[in-house]
C-alpha positions in Angstrom: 12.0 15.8 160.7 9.9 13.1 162.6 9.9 14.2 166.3 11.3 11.6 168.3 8.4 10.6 171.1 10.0 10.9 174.4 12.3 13.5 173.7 11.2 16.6 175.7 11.2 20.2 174.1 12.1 22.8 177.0 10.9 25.6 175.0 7.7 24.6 174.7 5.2 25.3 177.2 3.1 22.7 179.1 0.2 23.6 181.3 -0.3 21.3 184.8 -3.4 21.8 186.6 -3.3 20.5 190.2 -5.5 20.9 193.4 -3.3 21.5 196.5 -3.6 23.2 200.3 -2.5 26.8 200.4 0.3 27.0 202.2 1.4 23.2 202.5 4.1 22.1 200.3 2.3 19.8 197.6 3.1 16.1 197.7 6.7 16.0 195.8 5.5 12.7 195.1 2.7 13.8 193.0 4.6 16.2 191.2 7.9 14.3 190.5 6.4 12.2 187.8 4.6 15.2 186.2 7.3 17.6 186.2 10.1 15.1 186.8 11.0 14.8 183.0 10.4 18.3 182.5 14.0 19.0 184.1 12.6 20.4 187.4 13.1 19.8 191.4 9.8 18.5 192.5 10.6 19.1 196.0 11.8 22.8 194.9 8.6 23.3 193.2 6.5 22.0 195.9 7.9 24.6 198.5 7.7 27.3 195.4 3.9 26.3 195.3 3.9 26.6 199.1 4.9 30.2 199.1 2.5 30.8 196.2 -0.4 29.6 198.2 0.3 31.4 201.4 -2.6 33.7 201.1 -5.0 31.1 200.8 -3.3 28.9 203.4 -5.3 26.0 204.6 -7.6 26.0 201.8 -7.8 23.9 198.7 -6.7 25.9 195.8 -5.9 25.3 192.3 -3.2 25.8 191.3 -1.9 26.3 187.2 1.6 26.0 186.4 3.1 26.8 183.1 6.6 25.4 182.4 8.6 26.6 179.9 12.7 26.3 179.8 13.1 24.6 183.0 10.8 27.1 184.8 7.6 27.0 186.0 5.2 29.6 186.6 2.6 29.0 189.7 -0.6 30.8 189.1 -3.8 30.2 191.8 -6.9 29.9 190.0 -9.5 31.4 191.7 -13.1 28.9 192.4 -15.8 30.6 194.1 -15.8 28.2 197.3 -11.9 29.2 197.5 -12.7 33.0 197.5 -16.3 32.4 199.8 -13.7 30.9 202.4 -11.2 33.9 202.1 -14.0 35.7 202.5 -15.5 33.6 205.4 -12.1 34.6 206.8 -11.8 31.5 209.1 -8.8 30.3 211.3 -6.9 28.1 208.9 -8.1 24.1 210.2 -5.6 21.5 211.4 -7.4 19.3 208.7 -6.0 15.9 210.0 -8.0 16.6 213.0 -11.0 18.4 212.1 -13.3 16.2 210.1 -16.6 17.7 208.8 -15.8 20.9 208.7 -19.1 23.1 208.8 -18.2 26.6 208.1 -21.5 28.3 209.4 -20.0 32.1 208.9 -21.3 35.0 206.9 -20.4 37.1 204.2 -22.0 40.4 202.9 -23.6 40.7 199.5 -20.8 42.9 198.5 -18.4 40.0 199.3 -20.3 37.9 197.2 -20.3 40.6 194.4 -16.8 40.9 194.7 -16.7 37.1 193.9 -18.7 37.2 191.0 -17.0 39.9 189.7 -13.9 37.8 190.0 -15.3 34.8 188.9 -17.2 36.6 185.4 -14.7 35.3 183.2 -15.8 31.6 184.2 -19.3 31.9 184.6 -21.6 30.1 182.0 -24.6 32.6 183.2 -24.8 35.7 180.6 -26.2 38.2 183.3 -24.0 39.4 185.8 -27.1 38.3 187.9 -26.7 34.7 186.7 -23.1 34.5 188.3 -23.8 35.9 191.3 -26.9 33.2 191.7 -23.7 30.9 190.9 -21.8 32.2 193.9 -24.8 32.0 196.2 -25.3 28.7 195.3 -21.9 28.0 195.8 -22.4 29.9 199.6 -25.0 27.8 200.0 -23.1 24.0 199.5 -20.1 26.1 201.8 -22.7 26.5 204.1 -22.7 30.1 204.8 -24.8 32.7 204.8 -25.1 35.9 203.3 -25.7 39.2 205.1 -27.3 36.5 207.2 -30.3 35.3 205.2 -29.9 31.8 203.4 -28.4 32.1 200.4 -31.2 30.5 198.7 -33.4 33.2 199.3 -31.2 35.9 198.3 -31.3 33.9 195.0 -35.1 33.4 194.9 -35.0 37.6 195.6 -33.1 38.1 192.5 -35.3 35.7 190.5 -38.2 37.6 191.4 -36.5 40.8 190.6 -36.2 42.2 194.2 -32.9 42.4 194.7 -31.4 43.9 191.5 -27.4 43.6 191.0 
C-alpha cells in the first residue's frame, strides 16, 4: 500500500523544535501551520507551552514537543545561556523596552558545575573539564562572571591545571 502524501498518521510521532519566551504564550501564528494539520489548537498549545515555560519565564527557551494522537508533549531543553540566566537569577525584563540587555551578575563555580553537569549529555568536550570550559565560555558571551573573576581566567586556570574539576 502506497501511502497517500498528505494524509497525516496520528499515531506517529513528529518532533517540533521551537525557540520561545518562558512564560509568554508562543505566537499561535507560528505554530498553527506546524501543528495545524496535526489536528491540534494552536492557540491551546501556545498557552500549554506558556505554563510549561513558567520557570524560565522571560527567558528564551527551547522548547521540544513530541505529538503523537492528537497530543503533544512540551519538553524545555536546557542551553547553557538558559540555565546561566536561571542561575543569574535576574528580574524577568519587559523585553519590548529593555534593549541591550547586559546581565553583569555572578554565579558561583558550583553553579557553573551544576550546569555542566546538566549539560554533559550535549557537550562535544570528553572531559568533564571540557564542558565546564563550554559553560564558562558560554558565562563569558552572557556576560557574567564567576565567583567574580572573568570567566576567561577561570578557563585559562583549568587549562593550566590549577583549578581541577
Amino acid at each position: 500500500g502506497v501511502e497517500m502524501p498528505g494524509k497525516f498518521d496520528p499515531e506517529a510521532i513528529t518532533i517540533i523544535g521551537l525557540k520561545c519566551v518562558g512564560g509568554e504564550a508562543a505566537g499561535a501564528s507560528a505554530l498553527a501551520p506546524k501543528v495545524g494539520p496535526m489536528g491540534l489548537s494552536a492557540k491551546k498549545l501556545a498557552d500549554d507551552i506558556a505554563k510549561a515555560t513558567m520557570a524560565y519565564k522571560g527567558l528564551l527557551v527551547t522548547v521540544q514537543l513530541t505529538v503523537q494522537n492528537r497530543k503533544a508533549q512540551i519538553e524545555v531543553l536546557p542551553t547553557a545561556s538558559m540555565l546561566i540566566m536561571k542561575a543569574l537569577n535576574e528580574p524577568p525584563r519587559d523585553r519590548k523596552k529593555d534593549k541591550n540587555i547586559v546581565h553583569n551578575g555572578n554565579i558561583t563555580l558550583e553553579d557553573v558545575y551544576d550546569i555542566a553537569r546538566q549539560m554533559r549529555h550535549k557537550s562535544m568536550a570528553r572531559e568533564f573539564s571540557g564542558t565546564v570550559k563550554e559553560i564558562l565560555g558560554t558565562a563569558m558571551s552572557v556576560g557574567c562572571t564567576v565567583d567574580g573573576e572573568a570567566p576567561k581566567d577561570l578557563q585559562q586556570k583549568i587549562k593550566d591545571g590549577e583549578l581541577i574539576c
